[in-house]
C-alpha positions in Angstrom: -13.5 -75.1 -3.7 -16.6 -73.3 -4.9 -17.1 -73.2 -8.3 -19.3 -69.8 -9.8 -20.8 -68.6 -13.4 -19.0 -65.1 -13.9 -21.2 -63.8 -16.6 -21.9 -66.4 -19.5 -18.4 -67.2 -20.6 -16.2 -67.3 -17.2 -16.0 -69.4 -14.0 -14.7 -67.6 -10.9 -13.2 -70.8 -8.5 -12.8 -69.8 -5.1 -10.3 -70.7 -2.6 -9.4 -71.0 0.6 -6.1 -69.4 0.9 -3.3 -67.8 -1.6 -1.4 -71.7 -1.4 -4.2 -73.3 -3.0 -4.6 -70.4 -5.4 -1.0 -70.6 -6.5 -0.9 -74.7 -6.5 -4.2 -74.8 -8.6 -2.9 -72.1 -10.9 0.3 -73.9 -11.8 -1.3 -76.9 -12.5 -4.5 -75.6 -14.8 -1.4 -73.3 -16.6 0.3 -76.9 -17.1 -2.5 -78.9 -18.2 -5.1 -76.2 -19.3 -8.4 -77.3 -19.6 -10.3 -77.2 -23.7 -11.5 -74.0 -24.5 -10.1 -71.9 -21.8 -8.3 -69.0 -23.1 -7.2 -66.6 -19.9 -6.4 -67.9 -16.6 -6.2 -64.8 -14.0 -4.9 -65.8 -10.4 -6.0 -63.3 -7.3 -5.6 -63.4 -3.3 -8.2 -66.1 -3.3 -9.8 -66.5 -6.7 -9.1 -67.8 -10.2 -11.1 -66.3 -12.6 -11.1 -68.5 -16.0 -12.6 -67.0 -19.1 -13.0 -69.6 -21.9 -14.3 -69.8 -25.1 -18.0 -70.9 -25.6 -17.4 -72.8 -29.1 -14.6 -74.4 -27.5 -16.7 -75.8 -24.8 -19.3 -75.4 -22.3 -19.1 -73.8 -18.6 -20.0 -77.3 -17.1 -17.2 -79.1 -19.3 -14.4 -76.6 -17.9 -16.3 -77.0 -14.2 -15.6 -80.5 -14.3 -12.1 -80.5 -15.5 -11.1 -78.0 -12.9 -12.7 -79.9 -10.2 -10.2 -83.1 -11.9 -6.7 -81.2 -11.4 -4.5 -82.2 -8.7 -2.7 -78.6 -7.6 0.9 -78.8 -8.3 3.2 -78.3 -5.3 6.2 -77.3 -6.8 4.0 -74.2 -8.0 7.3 -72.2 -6.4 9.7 -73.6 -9.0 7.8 -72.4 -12.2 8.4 -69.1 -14.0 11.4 -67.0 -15.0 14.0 -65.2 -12.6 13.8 -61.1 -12.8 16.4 -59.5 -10.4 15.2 -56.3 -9.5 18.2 -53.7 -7.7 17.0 -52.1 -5.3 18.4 -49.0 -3.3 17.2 -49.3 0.2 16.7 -45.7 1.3 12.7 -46.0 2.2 10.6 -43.5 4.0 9.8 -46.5 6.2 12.8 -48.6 6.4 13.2 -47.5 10.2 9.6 -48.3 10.9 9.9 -51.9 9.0 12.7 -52.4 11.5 10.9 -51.3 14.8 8.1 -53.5 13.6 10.9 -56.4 13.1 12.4 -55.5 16.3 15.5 -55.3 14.7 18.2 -52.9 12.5 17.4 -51.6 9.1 20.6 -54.2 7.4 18.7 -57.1 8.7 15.1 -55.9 7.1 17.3 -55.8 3.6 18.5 -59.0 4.2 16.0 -60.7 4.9 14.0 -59.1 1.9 17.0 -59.6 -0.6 17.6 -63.0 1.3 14.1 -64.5 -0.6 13.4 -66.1 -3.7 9.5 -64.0 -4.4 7.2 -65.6 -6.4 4.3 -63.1 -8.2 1.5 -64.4 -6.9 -1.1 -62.2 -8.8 -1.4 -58.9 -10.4 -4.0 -55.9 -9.9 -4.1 -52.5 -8.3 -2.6 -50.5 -11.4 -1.3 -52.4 -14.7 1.9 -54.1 -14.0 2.1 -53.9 -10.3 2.6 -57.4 -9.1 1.6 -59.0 -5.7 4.8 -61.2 -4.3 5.2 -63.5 -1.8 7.4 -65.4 0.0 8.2 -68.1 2.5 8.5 -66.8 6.5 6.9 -64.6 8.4 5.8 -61.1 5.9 2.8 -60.0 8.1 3.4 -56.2 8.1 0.7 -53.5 8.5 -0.2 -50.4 6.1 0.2 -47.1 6.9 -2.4 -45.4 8.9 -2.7 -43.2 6.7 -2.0 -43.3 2.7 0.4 -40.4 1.1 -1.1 -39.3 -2.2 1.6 -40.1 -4.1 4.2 -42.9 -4.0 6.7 -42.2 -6.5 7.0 -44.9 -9.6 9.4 -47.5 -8.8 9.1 -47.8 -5.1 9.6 -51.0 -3.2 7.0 -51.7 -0.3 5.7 -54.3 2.0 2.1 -54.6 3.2 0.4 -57.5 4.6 2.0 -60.8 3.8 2.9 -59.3 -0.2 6.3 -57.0 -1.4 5.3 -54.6 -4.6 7.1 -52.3 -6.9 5.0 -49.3 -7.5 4.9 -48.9 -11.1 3.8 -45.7 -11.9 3.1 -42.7 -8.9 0.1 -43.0 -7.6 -1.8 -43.2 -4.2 -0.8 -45.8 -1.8 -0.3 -47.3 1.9 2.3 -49.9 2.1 5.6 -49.4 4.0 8.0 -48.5 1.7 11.4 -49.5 2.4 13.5 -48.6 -1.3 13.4 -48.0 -4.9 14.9 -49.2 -8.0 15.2 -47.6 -11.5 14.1 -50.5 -13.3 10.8 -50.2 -15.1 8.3 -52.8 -14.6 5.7 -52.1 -16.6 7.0 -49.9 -20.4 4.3 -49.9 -22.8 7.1 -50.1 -25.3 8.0 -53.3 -24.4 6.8 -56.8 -25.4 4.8 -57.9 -23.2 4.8 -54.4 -20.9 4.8 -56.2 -17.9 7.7 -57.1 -16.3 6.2 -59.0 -13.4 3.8 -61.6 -14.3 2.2 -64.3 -12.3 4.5 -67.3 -11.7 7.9 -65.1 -12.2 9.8 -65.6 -9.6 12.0 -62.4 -8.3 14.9 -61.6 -6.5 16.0 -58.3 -5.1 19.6 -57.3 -4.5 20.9 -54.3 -2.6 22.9 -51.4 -4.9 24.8 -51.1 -1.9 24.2 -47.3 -2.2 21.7 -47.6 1.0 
């Protein structure tokens, strides 16, 4: 663990691996440190932004540096099912990769239990993982416009697109549920500790 000033109210703690980001992130969201106001997970990083009349950078440092990371970090968070039609442009490529038919690529991604590791990219797109095996490559080359709601993979993360825009991961459906509506309270629909589960419309 390496523990950095960001700017003159934050600490950026880094990591060695998305595991220890996610274990040390359950357990400073269980037992959050005095004067720390936002807690924002990433691949490798956890950037906490606190409040200086609260109490001082080294105070947080050290109370950081105290927590034992939670391993049931898996179990925390609410369930969002997410339906998904599984018509991607690159459901037959998934498979090739996989070495196997395009039914057993949605099973095994409807088969897991995803947990939102961390947001970023565009407002409300969320970074999921899973136990097994998810190591699958971007595209060569990036279309210029993946429509809103698209599932992908890329890497060891799933996504749901949530708006169109640019983009390189493999993507293998859609759904018509919205997961980020500024109308709604809060507008994001996946946050970081959710956990997700997607189920086939059977219209695939």
């Amino acid at each position: 663990m390496r523990v950095l000033p960001s700017g003159s109210t934050s600490l950026l703690v880094e990591l060695d691996d998305l595991d220890d980001v996610l274990a040390l992130y359950a357990a400073l969201l269980d037992e959050r440190p005095d004067g720390v106001v936002d807690i924002v997970p990433a691949a490798r990083t956890l950037l906490l932004v606190t409040d200086p009349v609260a109490a001082s950078l080294p105070d947080v440092e050290r109370a950081v540096r105290s927590t034992t990371p939670r391993s049931d970090r898996r179990e925390l968070g609410e369930v969002v099912e997410i339906p998904v039609q599984y018509d991607g442009e690159d459901l037959d490529d998934v498979a090739s990769l996989w070495e196997c038919d395009t039914a057993e690529v949605v099973r095994r991604h409807t088969d897991q239990e995803w947990t939102v590791a961390f947001c970023g990219f565009a407002p409300g797109f969320g970074y999921l993982t899973a136990p097994g095996d998810w190591d699958v490559p971007r595209r060569r080359s990036p279309r210029t416009a993946v429509p809103a709601g698209s599932v992908g993979l890329a890497g060891e993360f799933s996504g749901v697109y949530p708006r169109e825009s640019p983009g390189g991961w493999q993507l293998i459906g859609r759904t018509e549920l919205a997961v980020f509506d500024l109308s709604r309270d809060p507008p994001a629909l996946l946050r970081p500790g959710n956990r997700v589960r997607f189920s086939d419309t059977g219209r695939s």
